[in-house]
Backbone and ligand atoms as CSV (ligand in chain L), in Angstrom:
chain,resi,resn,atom,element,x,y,z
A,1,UNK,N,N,105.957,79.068,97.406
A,1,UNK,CA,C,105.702,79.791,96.160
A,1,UNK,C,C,106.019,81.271,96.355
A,2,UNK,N,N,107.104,81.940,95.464
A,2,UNK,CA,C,107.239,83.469,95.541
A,2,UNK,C,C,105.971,84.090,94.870
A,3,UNK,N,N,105.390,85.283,95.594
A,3,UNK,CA,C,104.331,85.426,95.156
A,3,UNK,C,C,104.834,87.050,94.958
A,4,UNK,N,N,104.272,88.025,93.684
A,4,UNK,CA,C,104.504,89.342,94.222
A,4,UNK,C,C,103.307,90.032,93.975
A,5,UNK,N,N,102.610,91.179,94.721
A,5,UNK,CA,C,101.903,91.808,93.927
A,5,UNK,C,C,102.562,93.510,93.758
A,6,UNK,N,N,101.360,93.766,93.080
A,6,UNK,CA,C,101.940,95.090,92.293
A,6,UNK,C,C,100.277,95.477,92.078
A,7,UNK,N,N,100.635,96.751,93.006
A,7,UNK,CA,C,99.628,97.365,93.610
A,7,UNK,C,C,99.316,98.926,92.403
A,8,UNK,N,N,98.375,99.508,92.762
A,8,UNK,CA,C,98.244,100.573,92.245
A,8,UNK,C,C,96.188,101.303,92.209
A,9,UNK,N,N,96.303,102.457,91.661
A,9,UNK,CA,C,95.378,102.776,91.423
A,9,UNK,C,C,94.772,102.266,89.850
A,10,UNK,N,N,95.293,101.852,88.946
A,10,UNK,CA,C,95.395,101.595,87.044
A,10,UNK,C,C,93.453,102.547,86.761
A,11,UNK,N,N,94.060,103.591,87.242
A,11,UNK,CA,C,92.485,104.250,86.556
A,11,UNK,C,C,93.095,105.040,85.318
A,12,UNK,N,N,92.970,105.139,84.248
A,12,UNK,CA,C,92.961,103.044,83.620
A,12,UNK,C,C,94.368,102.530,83.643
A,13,UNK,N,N,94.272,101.305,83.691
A,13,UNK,CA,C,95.880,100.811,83.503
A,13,UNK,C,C,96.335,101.245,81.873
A,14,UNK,N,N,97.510,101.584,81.976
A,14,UNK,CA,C,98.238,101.733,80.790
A,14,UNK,C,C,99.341,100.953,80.161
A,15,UNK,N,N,100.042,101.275,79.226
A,15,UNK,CA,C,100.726,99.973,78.696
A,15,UNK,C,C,102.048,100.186,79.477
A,16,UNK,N,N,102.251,101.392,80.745
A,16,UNK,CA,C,103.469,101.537,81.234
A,16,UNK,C,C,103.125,100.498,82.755
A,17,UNK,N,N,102.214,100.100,82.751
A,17,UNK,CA,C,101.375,99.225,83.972
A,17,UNK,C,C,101.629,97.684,83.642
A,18,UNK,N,N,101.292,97.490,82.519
A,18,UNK,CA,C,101.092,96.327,81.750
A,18,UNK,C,C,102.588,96.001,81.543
A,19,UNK,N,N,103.701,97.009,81.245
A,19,UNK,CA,C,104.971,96.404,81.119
A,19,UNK,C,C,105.665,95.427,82.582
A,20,UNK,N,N,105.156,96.577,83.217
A,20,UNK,CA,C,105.886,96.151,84.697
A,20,UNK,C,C,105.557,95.259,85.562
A,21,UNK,N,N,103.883,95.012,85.017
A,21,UNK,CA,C,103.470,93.444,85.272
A,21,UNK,C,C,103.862,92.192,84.750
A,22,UNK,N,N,103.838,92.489,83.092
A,22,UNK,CA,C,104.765,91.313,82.546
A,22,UNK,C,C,106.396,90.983,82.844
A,23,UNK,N,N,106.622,91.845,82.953
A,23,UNK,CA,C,107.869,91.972,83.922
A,23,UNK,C,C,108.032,91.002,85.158
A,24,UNK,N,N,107.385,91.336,85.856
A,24,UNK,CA,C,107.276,90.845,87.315
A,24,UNK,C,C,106.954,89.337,87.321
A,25,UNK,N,N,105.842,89.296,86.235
A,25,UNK,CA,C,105.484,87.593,86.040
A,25,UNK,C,C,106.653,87.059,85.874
A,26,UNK,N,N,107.411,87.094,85.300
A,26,UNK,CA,C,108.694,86.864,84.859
A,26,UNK,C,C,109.383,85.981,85.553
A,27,UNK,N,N,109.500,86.648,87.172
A,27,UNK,CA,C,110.350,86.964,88.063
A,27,UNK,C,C,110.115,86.331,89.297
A,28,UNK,N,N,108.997,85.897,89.262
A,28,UNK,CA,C,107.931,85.574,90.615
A,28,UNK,C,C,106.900,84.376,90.174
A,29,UNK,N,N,106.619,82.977,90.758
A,29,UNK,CA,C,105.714,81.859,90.273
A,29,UNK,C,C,104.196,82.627,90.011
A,30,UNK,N,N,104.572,83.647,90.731
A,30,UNK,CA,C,102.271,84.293,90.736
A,30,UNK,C,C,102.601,85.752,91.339
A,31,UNK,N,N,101.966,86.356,90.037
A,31,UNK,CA,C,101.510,87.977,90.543
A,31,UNK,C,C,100.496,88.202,90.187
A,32,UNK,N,N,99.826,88.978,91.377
A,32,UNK,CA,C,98.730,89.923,92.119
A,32,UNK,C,C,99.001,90.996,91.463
A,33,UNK,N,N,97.913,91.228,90.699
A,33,UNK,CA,C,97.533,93.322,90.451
A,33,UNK,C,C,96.336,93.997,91.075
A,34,UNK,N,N,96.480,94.305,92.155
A,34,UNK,CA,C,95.493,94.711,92.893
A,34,UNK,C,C,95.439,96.212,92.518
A,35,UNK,N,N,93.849,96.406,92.509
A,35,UNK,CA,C,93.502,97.958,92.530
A,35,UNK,C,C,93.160,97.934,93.646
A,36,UNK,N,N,93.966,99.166,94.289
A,36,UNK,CA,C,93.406,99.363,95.985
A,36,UNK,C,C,92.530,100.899,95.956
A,37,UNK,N,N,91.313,100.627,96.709
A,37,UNK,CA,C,90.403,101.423,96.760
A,37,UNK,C,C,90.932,102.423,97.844
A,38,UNK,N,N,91.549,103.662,96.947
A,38,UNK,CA,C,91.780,104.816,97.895
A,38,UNK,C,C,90.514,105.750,98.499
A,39,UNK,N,N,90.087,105.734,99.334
A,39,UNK,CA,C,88.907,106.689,100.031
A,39,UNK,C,C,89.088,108.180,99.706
A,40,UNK,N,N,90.367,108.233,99.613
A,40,UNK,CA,C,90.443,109.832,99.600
A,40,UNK,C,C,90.743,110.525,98.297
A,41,UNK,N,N,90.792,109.524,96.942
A,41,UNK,CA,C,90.581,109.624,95.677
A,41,UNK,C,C,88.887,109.374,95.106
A,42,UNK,N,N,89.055,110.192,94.274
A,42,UNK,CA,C,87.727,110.131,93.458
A,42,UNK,C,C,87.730,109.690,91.791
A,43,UNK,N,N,88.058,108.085,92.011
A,43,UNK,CA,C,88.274,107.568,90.459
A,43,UNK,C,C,87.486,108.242,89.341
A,44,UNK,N,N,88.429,107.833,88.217
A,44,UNK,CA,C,86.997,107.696,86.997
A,44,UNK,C,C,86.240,106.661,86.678
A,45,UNK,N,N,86.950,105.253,86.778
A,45,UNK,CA,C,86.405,103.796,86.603
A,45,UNK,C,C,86.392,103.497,88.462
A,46,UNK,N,N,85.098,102.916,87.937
A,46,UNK,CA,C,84.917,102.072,89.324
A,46,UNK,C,C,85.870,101.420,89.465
A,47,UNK,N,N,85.727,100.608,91.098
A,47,UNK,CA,C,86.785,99.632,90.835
A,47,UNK,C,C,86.698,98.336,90.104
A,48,UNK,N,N,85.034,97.609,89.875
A,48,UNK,CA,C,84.609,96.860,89.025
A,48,UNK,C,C,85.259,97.230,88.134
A,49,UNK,N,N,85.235,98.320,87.004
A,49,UNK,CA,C,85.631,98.570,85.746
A,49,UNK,C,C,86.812,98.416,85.651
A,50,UNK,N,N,87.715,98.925,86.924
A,50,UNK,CA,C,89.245,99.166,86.508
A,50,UNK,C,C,89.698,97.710,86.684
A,51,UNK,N,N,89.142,97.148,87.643
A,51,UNK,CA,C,89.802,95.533,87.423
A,51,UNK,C,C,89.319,94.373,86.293
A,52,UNK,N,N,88.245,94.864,85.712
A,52,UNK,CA,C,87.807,93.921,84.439
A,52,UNK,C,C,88.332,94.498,83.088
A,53,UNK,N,N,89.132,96.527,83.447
A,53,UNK,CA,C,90.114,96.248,82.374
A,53,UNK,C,C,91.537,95.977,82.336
A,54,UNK,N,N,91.785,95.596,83.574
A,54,UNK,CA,C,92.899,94.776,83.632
A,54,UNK,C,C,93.324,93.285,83.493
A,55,UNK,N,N,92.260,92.804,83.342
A,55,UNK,CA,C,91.860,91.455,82.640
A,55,UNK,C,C,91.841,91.448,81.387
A,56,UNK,N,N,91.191,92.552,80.992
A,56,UNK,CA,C,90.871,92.397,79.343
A,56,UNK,C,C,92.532,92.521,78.901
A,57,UNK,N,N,93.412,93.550,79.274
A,57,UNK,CA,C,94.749,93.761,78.541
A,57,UNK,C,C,95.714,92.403,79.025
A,58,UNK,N,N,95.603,91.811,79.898
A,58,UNK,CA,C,96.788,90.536,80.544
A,58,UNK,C,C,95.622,89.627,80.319
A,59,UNK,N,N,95.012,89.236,79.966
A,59,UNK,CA,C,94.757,87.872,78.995
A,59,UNK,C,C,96.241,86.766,78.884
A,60,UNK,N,N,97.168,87.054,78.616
A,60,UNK,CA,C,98.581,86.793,77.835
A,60,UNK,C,C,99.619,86.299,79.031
A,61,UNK,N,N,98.588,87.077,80.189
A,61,UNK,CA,C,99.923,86.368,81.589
A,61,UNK,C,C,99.704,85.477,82.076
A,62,UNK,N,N,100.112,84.335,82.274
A,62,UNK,CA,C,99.325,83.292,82.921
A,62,UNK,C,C,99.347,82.982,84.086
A,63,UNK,N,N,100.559,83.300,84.672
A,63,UNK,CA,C,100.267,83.693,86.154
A,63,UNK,C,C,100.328,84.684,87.630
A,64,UNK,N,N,99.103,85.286,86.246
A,64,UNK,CA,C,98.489,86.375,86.839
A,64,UNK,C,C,97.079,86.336,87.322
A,65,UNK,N,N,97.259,87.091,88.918
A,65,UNK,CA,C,95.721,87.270,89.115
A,65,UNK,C,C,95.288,88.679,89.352
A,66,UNK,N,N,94.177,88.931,89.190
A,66,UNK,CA,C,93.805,90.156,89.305
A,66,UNK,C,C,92.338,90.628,90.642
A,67,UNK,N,N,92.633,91.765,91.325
A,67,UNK,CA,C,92.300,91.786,92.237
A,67,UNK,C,C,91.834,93.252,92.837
A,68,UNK,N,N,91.103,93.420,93.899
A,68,UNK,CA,C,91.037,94.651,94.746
A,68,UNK,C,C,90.766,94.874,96.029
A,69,UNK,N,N,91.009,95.771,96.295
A,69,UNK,CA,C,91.068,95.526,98.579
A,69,UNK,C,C,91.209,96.630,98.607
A,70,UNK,N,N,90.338,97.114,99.795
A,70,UNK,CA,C,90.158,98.081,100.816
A,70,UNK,C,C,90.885,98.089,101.879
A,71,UNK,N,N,92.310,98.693,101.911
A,71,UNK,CA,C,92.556,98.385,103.121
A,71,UNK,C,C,93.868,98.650,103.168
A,72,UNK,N,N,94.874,97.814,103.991
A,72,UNK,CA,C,96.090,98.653,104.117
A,72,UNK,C,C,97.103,97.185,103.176
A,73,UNK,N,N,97.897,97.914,102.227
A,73,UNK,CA,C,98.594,96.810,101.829
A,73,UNK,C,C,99.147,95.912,102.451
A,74,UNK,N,N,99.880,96.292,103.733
A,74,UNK,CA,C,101.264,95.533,104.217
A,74,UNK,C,C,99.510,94.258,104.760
A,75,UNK,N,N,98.377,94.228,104.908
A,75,UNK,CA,C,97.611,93.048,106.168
A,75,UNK,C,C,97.341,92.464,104.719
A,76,UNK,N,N,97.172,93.298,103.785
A,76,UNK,CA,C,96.279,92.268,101.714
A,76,UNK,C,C,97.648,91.579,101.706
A,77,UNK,N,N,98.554,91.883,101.824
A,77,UNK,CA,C,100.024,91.206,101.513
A,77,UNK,C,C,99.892,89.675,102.473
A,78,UNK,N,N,100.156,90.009,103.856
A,78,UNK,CA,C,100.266,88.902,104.560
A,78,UNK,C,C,98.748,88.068,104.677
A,79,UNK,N,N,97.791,88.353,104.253
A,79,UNK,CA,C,96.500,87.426,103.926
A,79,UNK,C,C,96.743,86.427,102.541
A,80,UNK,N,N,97.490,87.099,101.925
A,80,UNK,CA,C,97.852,86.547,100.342
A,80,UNK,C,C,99.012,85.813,100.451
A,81,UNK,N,N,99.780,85.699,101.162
A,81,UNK,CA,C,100.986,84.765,101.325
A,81,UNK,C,C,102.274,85.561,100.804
A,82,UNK,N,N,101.877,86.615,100.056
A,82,UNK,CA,C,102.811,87.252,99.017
A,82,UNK,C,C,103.827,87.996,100.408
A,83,UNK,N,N,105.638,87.822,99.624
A,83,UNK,CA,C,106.546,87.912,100.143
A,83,UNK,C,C,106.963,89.790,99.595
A,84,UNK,N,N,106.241,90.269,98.142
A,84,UNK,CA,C,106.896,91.385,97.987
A,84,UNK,C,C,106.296,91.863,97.226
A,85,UNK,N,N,106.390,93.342,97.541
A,85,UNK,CA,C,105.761,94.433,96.531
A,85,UNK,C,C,106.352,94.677,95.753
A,86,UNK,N,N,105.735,94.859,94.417
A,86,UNK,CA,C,106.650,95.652,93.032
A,86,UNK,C,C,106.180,96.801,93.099
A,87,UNK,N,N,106.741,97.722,92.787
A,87,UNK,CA,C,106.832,99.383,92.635
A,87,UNK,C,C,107.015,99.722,91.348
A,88,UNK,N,N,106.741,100.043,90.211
A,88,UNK,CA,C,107.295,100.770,88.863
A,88,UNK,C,C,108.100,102.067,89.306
A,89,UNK,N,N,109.013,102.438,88.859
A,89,UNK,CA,C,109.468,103.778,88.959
A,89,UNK,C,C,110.048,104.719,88.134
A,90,UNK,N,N,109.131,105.395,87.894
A,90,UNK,CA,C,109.659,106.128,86.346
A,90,UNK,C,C,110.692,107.083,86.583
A,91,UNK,N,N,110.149,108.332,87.358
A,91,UNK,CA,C,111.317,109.569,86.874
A,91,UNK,C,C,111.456,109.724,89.128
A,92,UNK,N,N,112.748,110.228,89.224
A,92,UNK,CA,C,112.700,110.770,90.730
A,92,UNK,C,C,111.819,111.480,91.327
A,93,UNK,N,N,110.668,111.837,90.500
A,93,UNK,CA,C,109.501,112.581,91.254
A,93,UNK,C,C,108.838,111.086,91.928
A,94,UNK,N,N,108.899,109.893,91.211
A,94,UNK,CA,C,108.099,108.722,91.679
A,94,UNK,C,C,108.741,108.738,93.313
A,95,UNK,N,N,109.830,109.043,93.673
A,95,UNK,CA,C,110.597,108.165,94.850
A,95,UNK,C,C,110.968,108.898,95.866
A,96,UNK,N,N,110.096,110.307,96.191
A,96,UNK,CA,C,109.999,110.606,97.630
A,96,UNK,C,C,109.076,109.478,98.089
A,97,UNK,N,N,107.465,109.846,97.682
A,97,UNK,CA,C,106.564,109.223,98.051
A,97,UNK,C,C,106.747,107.647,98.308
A,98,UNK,N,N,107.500,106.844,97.326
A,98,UNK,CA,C,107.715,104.878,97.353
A,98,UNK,C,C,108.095,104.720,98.458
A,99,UNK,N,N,109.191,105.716,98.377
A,99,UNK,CA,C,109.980,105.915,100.101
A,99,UNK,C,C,109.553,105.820,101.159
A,100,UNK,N,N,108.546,106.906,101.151
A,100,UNK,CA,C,108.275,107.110,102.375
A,100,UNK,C,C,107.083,105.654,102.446
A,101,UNK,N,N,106.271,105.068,101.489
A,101,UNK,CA,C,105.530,103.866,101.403
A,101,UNK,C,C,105.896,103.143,101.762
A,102,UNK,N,N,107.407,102.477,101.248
A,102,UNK,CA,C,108.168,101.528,101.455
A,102,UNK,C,C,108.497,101.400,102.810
A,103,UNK,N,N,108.879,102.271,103.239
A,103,UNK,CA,C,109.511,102.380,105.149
A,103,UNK,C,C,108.197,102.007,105.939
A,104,UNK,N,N,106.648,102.671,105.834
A,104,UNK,CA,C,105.790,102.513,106.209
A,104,UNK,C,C,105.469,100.683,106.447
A,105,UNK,N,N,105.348,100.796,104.975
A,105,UNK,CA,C,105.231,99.527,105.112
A,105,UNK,C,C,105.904,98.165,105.684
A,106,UNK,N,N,107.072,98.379,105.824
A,106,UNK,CA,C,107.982,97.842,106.596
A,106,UNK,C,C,107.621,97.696,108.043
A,107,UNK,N,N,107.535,98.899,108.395
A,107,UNK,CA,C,106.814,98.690,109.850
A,107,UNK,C,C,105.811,98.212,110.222
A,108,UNK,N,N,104.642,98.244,109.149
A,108,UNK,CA,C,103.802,97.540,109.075
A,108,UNK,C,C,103.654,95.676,109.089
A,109,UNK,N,N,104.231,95.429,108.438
A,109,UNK,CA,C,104.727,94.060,107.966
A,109,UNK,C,C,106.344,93.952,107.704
A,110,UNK,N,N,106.966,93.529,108.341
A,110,UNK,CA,C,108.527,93.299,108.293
A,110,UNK,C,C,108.489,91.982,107.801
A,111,UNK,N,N,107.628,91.321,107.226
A,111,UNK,CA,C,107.736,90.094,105.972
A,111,UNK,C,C,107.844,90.182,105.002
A,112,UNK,N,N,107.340,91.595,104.659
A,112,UNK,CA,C,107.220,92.005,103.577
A,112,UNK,C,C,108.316,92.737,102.669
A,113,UNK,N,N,108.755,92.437,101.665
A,113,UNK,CA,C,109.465,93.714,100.724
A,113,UNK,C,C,109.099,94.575,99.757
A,114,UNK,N,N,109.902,95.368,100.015
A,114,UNK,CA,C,109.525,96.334,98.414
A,114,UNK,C,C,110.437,96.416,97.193
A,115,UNK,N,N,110.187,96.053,96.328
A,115,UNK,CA,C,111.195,96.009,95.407
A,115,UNK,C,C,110.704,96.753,93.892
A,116,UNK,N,N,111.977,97.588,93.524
A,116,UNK,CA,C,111.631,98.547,92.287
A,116,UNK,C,C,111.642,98.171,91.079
A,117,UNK,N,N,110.843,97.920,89.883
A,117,UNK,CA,C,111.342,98.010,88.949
A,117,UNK,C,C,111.785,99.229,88.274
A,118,UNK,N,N,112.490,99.443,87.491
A,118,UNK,CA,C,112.521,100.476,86.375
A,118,UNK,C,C,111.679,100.324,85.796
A,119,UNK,N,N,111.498,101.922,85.305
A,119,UNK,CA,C,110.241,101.820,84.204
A,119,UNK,C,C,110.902,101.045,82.637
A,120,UNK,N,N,110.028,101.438,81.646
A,120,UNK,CA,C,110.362,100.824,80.171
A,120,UNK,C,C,110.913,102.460,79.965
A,121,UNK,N,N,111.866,102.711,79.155
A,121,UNK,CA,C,112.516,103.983,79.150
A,121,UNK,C,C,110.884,104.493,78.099
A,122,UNK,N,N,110.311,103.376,76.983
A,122,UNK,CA,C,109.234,103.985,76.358
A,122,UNK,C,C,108.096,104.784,77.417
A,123,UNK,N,N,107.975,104.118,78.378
A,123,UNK,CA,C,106.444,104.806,79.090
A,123,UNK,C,C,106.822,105.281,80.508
A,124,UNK,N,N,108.636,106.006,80.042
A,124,UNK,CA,C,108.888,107.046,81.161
A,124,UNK,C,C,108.044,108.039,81.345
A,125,UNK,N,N,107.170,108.580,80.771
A,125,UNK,CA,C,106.553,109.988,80.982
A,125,UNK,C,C,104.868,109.161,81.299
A,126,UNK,N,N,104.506,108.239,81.116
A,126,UNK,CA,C,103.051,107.672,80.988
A,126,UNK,C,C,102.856,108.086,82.283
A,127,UNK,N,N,101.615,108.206,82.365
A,127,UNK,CA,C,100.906,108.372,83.746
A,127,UNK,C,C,98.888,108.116,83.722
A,128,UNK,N,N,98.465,107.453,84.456
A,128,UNK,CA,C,96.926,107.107,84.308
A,128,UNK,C,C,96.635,108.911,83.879
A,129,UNK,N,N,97.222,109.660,84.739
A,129,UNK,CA,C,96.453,111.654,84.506
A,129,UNK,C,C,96.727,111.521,83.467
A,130,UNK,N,N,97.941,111.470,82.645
A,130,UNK,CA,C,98.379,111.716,81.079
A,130,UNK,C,C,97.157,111.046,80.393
A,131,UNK,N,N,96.930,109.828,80.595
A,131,UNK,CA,C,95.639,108.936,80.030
A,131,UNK,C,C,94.359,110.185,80.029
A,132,UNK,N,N,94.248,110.129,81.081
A,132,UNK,CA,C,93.007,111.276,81.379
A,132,UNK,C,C,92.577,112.237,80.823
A,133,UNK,N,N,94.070,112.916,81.072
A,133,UNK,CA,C,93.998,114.412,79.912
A,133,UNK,C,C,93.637,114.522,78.857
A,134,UNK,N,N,94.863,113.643,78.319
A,134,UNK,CA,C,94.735,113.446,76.681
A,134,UNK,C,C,93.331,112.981,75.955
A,135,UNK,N,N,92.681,112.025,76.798
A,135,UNK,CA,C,91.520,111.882,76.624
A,135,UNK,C,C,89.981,112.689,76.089
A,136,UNK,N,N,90.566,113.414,77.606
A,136,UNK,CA,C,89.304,114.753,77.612
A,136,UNK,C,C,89.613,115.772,76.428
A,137,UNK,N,N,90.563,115.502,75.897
A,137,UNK,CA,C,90.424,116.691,74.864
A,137,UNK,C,C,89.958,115.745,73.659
A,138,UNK,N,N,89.830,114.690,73.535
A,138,UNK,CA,C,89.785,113.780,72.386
A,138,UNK,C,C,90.997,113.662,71.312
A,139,UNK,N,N,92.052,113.582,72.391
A,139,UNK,CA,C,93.506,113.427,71.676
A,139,UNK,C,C,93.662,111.454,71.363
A,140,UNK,N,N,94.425,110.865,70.982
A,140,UNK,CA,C,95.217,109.683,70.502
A,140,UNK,C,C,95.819,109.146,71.996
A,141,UNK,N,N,95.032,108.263,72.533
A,141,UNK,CA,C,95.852,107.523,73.445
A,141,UNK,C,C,95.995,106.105,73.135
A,142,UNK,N,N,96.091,105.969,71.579
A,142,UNK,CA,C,96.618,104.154,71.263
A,142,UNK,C,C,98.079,104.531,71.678
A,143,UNK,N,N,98.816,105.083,71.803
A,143,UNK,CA,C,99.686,104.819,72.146
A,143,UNK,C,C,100.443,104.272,73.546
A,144,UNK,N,N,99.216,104.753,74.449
A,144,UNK,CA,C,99.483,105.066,75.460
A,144,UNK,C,C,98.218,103.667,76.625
A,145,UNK,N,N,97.568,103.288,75.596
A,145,UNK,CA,C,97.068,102.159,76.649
A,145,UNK,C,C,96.895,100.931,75.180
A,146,UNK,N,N,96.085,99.840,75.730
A,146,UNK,CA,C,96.138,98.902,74.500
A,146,UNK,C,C,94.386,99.505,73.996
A,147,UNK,N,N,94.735,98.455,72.612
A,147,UNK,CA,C,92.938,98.494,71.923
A,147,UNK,C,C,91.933,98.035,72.904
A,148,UNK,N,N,92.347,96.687,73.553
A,148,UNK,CA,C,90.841,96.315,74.073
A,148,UNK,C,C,89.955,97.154,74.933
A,149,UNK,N,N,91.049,98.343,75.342
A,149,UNK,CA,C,90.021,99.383,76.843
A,149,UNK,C,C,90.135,100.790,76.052
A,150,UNK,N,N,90.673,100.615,74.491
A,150,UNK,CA,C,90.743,102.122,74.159
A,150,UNK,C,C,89.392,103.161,74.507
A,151,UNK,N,N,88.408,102.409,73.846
A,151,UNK,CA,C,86.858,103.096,73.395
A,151,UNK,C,C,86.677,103.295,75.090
A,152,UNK,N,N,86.436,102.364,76.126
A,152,UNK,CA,C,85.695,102.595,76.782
A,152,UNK,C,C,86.636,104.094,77.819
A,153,UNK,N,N,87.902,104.072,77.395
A,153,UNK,CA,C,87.986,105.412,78.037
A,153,UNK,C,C,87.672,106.681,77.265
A,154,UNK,N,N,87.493,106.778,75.970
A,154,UNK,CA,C,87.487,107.528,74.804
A,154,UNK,C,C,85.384,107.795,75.739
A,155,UNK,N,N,84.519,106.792,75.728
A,155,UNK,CA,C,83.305,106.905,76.146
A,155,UNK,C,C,83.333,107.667,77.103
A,156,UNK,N,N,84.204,107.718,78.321
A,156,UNK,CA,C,83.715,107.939,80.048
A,156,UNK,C,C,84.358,109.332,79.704
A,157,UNK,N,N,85.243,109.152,79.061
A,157,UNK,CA,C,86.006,110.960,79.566
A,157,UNK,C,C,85.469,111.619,78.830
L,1,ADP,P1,P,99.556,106.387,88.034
L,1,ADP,O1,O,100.671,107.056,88.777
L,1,ADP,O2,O,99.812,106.248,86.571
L,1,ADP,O3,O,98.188,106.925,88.363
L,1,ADP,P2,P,99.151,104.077,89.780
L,1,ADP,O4,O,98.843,104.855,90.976
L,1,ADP,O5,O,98.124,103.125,89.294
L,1,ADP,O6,O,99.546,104.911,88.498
L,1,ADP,O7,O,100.557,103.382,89.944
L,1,ADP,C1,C,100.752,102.090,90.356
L,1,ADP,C2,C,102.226,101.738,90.243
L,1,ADP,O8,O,102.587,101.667,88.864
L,1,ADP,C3,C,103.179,102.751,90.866
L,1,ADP,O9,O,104.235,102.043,91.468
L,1,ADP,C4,C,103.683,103.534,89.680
L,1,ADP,O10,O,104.963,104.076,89.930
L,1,ADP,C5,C,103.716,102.452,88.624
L,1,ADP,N1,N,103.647,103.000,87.277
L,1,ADP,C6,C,102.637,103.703,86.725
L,1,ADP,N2,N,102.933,104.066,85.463
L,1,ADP,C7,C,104.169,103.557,85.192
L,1,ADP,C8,C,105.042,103.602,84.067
L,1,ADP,N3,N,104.697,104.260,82.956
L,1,ADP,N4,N,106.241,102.974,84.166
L,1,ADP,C9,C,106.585,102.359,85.302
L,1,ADP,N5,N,105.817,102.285,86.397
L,1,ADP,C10,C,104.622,102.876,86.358
């Protein structure tokens, strides 16, 4: 079974998150959306929250699972059977950093791949901070994530 996941922080996931997952389902018998618990970030949603609103918006994928881990991707990868990472990549600011991830990870696990999608040219500029911002001022982010998790970020920020 090709398995991929597609990793990230989604504090909150947005609909530029949600593309590149449906995407990937596509492409692969079973994808993984793991929120990985960065130590050296200070979320806004727990990770409980951020992975039960990534459930609430992919309802619609069916083979999708949703998930979170502490730890280093390339060992969550080879525990999961999964053969490859998806990456979204919006603008060339995304692809020093994938880079330098991608190589890492390689060394880490040489079973493993990394593979890019393009972004949706619509949610080239999206970003979870853009979510954030726009938020805290009490600006319009239907555009920018779905209804079912609108309120509860409209609440926290
Ligand atoms: P963000 O950068 O929005 O905080 P994450 O850290 O959760 O997002 O990113 C997880 C993955 O999703 C990364 O590979 C990132 O490049 C990708 N991604 C995030 N937003 C988009 C988007 N609008 N289009 C394509 N890929 C995206």
């Amino acid at each position: 079974m090709r398995i991929a996941i597609v990793p990230g922080s989604f504090d909150p996931i947005t609909k530029g998150h949600v593309d590149i997952i449906e995407r990937t389902g596509k492409l692969f018998d079973k994808v993984i959306a793991v929120v990985l618990v960065n130590p050296t970030k200070k979320p806004t949603f727990t990770t409980e929250e951020r992975v039960d609103m990534i459930k609430r918006v992919t309802g619609h994928i069916p083979n999708l699972e949703v998930d979170s881990y502490s730890g280093l991707l390339a060992d969550y990868a080879r525990m999961k059977g999964a053969q490859t990472l998806v990456k979204g990549l919006r603008a060339v600011s995304d692809f020093e950093y994938e880079f330098q991830q991608a190589l890492t990870n390689k060394i880490l696990n040489p079973d493993l791949e990394t593979m890019f999608m393009m972004t949706n040219q619509k949610y080239m500029y999206l970003s979870s901070t853009i979510v954030r911002q726009i938020a805290a001022f009490d600006g319009d982010i239907s555009e920018f994530v779905l209804p079912e998790i609108k309120d509860d970020i409209l609440e926290r920020i």
